[in-house]
DSSP file (Angstrom, degrees, kcal/mol; ACC not computed):
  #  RESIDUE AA STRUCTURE BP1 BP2  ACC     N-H-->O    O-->H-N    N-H-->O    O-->H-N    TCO  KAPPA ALPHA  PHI   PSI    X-CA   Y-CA   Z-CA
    1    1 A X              0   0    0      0, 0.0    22,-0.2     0, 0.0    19,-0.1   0.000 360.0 360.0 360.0 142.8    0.0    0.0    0.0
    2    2 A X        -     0   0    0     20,-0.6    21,-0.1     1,-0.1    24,-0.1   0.117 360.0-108.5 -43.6-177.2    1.3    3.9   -0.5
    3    3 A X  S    S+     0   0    0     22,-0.1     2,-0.4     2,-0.1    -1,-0.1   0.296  97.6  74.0-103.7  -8.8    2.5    6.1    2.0
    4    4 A X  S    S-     0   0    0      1,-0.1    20,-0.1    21,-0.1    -2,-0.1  -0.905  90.1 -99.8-102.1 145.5   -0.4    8.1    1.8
    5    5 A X        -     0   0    0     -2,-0.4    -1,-0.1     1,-0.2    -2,-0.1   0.218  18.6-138.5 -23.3 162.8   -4.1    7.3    3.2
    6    6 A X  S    S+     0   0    0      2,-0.1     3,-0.3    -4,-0.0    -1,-0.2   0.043 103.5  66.4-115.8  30.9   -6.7    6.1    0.8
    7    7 A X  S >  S+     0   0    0      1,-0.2     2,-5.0     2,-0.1     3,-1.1   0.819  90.1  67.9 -94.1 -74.5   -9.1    8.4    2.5
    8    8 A X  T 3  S+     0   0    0      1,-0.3     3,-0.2     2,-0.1    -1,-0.2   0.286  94.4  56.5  29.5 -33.0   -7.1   10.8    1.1
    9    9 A X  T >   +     0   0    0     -2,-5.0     3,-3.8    -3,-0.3    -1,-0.3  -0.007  55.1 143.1-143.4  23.5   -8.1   10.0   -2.3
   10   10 A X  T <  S+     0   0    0     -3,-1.1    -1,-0.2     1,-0.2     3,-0.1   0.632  74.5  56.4 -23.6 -38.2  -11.8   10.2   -2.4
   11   11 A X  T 3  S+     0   0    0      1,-0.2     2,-0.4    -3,-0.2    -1,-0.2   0.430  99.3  63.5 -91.8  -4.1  -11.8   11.5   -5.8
   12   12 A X    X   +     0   0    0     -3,-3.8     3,-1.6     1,-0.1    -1,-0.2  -0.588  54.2 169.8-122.7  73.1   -9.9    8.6   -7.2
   13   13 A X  G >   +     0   0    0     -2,-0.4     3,-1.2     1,-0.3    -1,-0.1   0.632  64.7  75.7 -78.0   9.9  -11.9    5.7   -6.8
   14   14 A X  G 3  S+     0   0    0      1,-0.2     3,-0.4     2,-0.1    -1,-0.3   0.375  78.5  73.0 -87.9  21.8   -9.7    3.5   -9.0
   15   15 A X  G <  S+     0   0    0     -3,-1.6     3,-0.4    -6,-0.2    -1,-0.2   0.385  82.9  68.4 -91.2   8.7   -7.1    3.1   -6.4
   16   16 A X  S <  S+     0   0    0     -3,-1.2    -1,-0.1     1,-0.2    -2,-0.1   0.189  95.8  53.5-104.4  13.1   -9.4    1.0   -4.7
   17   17 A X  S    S+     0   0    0     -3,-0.4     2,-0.2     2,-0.1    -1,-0.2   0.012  86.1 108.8-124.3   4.2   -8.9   -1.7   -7.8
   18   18 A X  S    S-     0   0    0     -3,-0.4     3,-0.2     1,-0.1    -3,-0.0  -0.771  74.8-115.4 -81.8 149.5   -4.8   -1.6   -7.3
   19   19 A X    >   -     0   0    0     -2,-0.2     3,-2.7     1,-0.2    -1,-0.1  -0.246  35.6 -70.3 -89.5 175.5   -3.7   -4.6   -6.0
   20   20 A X  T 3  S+     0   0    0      1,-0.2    -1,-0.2   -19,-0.1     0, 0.0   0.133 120.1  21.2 -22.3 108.8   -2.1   -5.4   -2.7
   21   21 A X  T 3  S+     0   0    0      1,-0.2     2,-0.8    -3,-0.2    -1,-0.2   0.569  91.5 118.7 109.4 -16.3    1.7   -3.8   -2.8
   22   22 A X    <   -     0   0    0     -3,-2.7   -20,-0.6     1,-0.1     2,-0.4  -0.747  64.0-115.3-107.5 120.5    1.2   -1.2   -5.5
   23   23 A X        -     0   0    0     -2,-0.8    -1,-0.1   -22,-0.2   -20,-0.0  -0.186   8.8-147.0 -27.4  92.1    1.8    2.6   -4.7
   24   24 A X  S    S+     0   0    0     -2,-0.4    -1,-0.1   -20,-0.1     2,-0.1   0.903  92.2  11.2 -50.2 -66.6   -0.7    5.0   -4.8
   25   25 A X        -     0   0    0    -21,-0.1     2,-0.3     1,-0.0   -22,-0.1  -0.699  69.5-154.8-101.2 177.0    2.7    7.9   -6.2
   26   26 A X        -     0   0    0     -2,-0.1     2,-0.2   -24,-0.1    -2,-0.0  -0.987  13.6-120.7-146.3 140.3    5.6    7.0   -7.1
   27   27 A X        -     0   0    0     -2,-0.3     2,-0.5     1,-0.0     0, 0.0  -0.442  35.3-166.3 -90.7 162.6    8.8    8.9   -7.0
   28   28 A X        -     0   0    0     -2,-0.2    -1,-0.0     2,-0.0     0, 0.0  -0.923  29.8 -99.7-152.1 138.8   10.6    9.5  -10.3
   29   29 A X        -     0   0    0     -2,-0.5     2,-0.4     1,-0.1     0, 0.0  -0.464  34.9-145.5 -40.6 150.3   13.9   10.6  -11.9
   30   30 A X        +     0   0    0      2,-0.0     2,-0.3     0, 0.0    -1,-0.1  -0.952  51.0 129.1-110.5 115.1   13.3   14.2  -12.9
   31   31 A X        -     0   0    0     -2,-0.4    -2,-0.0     0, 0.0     5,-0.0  -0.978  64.8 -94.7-159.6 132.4   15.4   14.2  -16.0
   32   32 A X     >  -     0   0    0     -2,-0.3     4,-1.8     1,-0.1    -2,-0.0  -0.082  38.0-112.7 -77.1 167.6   14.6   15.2  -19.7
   33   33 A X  H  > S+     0   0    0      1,-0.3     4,-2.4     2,-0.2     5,-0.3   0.976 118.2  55.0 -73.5 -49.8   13.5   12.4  -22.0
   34   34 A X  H  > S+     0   0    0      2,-0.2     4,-2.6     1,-0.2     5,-0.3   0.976  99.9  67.9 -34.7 -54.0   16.9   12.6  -24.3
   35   35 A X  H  > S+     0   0    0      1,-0.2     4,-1.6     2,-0.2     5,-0.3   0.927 102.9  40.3 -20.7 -93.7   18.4   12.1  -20.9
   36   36 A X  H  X S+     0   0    0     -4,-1.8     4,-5.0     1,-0.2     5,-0.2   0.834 111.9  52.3 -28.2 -54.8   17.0    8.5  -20.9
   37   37 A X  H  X S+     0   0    0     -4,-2.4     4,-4.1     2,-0.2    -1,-0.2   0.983 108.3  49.1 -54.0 -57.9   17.6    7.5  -24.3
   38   38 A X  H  X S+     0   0    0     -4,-2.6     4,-1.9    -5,-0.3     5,-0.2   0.964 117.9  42.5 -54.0 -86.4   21.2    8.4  -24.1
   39   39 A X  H  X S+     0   0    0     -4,-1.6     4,-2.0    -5,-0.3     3,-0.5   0.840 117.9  49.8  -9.5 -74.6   21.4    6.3  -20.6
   40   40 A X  H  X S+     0   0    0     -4,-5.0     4,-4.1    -5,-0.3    -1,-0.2   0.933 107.1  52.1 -19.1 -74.1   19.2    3.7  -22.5
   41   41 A X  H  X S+     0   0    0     -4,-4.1     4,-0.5    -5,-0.2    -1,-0.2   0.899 114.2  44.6 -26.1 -60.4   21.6    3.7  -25.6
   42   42 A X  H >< S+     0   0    0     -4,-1.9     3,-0.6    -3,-0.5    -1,-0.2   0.969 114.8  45.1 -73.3 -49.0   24.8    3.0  -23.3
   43   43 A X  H 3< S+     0   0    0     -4,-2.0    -1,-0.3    -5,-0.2    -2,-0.2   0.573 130.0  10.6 -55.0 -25.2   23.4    0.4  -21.2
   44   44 A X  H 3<  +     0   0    0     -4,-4.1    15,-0.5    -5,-0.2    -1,-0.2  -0.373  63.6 165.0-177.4  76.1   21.6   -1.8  -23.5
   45   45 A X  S << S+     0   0    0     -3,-0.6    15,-1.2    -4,-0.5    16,-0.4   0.457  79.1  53.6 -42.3 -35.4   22.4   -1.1  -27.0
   46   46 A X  S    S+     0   0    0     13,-0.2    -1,-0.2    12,-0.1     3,-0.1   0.417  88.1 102.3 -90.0 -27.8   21.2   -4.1  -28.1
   47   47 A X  S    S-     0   0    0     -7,-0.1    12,-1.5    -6,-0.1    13,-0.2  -0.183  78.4 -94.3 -41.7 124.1   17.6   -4.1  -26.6
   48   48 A X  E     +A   58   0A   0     10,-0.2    10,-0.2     1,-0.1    -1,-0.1  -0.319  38.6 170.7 -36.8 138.4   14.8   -3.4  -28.1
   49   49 A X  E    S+     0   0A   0      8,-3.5     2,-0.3     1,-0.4     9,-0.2   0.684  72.1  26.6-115.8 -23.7   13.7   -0.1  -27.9
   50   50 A X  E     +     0   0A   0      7,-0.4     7,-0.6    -3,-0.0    -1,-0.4  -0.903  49.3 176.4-147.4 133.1   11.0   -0.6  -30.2
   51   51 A X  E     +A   56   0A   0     -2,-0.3     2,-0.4     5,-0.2     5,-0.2  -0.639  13.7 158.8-158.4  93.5    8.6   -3.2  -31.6
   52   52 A X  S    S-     0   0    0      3,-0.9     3,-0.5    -2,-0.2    -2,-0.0  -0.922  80.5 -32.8-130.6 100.8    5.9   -2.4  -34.1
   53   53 A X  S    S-     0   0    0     -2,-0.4     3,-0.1     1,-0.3    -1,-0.1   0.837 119.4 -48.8  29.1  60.7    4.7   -5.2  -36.1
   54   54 A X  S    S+     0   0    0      1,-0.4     2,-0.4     0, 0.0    -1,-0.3   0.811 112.4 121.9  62.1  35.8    8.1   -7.3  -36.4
   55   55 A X        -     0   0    0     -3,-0.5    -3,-0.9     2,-0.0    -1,-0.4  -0.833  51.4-172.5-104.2 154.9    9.7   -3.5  -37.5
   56   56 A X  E     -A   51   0A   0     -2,-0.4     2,-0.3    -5,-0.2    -5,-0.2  -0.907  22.7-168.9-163.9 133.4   12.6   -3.3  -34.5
   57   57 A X  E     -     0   0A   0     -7,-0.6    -8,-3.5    -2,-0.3    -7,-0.4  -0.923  15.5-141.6-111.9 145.6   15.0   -0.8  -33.2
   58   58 A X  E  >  -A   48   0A   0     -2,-0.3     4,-5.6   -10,-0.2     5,-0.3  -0.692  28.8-110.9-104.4 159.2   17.4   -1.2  -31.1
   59   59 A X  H  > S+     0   0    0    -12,-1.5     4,-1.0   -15,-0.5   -18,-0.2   0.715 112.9  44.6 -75.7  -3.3   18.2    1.5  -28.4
   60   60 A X  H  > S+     0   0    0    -15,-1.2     4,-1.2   -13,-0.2    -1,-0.3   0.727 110.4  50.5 -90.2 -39.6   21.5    2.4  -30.1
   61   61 A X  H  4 S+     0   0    0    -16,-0.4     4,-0.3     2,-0.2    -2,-0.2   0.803 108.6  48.2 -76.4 -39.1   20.3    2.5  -32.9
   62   62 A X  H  < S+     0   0    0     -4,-5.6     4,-0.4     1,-0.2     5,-0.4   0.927 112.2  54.8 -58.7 -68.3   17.0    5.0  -31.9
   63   63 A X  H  X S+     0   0    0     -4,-1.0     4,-2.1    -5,-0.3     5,-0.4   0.814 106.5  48.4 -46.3 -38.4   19.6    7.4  -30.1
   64   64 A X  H >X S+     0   0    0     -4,-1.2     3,-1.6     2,-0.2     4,-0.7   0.556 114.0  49.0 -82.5-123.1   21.7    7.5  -33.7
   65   65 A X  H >> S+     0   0    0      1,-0.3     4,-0.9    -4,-0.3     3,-0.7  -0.072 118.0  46.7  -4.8 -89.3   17.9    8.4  -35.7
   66   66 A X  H 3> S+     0   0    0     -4,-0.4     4,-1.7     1,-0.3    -1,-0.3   0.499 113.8  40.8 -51.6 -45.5   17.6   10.8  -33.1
   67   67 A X  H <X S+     0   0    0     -4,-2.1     4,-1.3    -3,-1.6     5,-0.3   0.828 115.1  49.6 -24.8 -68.6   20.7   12.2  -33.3
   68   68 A X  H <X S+     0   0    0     -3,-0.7     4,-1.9    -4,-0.7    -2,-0.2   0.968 115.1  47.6 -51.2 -48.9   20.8   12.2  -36.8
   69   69 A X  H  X S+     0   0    0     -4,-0.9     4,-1.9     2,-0.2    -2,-0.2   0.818 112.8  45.0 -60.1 -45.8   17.3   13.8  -36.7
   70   70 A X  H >< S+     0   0    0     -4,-1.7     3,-1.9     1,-0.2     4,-0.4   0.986 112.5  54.6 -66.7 -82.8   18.1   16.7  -34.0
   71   71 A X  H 3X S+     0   0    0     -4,-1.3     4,-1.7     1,-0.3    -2,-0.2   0.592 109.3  50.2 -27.7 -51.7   21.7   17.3  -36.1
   72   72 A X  H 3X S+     0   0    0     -4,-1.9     4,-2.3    -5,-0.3    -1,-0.3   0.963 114.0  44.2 -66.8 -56.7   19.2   17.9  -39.5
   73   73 A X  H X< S+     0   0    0     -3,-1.9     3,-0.7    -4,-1.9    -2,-0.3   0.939 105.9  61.1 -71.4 -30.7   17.0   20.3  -37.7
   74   74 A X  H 34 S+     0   0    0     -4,-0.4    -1,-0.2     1,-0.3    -2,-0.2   0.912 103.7  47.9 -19.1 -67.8   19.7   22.0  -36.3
   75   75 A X  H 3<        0   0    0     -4,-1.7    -1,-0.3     1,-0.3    -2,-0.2   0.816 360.0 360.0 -51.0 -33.2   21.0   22.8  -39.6
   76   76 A X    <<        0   0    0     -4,-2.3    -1,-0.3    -3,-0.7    -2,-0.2   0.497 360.0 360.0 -76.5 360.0   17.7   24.2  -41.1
């Protein structure tokens, strides 16, 4: 259960369908989304990053598109 009440949360009656164990908040990195990717990229290059009807990227391969992508608008 959270750290906060669930009377608390009178206006959100779907926390009363989470199960046993799951956190009403959750704390989170505050870090910009490039951030992540770049992390992503180094840690597990090979991963999927992506999966859309058997099309696949790998996260090394998304951060170089992006890259690539940023670096184009840049120029314009």
């Amino acid at each position: 259960m959270g750290t906060i009440a669930k009377n608390s949360y009178n206006e959100r009656p779907w926390l009363d369908n989470y199960e046993s164990g799951v956190p009403y908040q959750i704390s989170f990195e505050k870090k910009l989304l490039p951030d992540f990717l770049e992390r992503s990229a180094k840690l597990f290059p090979d991963m999927n990053a992506l999966n859309f009807e058997g099309y696949r990227v790998t996260y090394k391969e998304l951060h170089s598109m992006v890259e690539r992508f940023s670096a184009h608008l840049y120029s314009l």
